[in-house]
N, C-alpha and C positions, 0 to 999 in steps of 0.2 A: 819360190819354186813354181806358182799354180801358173805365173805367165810363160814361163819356160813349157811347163807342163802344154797347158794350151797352145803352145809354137810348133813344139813335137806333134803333138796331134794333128793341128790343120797339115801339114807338112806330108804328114803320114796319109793323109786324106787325100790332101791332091797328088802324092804320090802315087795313089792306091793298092797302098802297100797295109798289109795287116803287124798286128806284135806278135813275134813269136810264144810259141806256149811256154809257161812259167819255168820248167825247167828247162829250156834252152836257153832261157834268158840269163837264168841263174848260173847255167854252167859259161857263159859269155860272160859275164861278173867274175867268176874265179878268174878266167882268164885275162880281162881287164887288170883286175886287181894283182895278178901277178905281174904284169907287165908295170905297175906301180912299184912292188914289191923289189921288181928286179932294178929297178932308177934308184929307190932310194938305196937299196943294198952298194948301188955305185959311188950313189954322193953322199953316204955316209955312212955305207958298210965298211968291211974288209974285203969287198972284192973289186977289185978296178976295171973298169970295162975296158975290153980287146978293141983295137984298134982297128978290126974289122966293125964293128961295129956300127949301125944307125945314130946320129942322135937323137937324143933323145929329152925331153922336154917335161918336168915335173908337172907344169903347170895343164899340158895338155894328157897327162896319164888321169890324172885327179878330174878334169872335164871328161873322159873316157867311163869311168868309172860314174861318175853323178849322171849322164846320159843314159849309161846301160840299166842304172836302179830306173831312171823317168820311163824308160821303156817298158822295165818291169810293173812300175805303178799304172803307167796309164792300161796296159793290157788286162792289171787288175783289178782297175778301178780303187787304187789307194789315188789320198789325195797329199802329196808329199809336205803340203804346208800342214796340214793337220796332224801326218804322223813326227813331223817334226818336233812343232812345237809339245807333241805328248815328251817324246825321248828329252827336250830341254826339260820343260818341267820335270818330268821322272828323275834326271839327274841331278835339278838341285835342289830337290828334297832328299833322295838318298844318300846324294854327297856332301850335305852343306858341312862344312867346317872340317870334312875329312883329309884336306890335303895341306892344311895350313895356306900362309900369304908364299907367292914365288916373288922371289927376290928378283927386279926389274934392272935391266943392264943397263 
């Protein structure tokens, strides 16, 4: 993530363009994320999308969503390979052995 992170940045630089303040950012996350929320509701909710409709592309809702957190880190000086690998570690000590083996298809 730190080379994405540093892409964003120069980017943002010779744009010269600044990050929004932390909760603007956050509230463009909700939104991001709902626009995730509403793809997968389609391709594998119960709700099927109107035919008016955009398409719409999982893979690019999920780069939407990773982009708008890089925004929020770099503005706040997190460094996302760091708090990453904390949350993997964190989870598998707290979760080891909690969920059994998943059966491979």
């Amino acid at each position: 993530m730190n080379k994405f992170q540093k892409e964003l940045d120069n980017y943002f630089k010779k744009e010269g363009w600044g990050y929004w303040h932390p909760l603007a950012q956050f509230t463009r996350l909700i939104e991001e994320t709902g626009e995730l929320a509403r793809i997968l509701n389609h391709l594998y909710g119960e709700k099927p999308k109107k035919a008016s409709e955009l398409t719409q592309d999982l893979e690019d809702e999920i780069g939407d969503v990773i982009y708008t957190l890089m925004c929020l880190a770099n503005g706040t000086g997190i460094d996302l390979d760091k708090a990453t690998r904390r949350s993997l570690d964190k989870v598998a000590k707290r979760d080891k052995g909690r969920y059994g083996k998943v059966a491979k298809n």
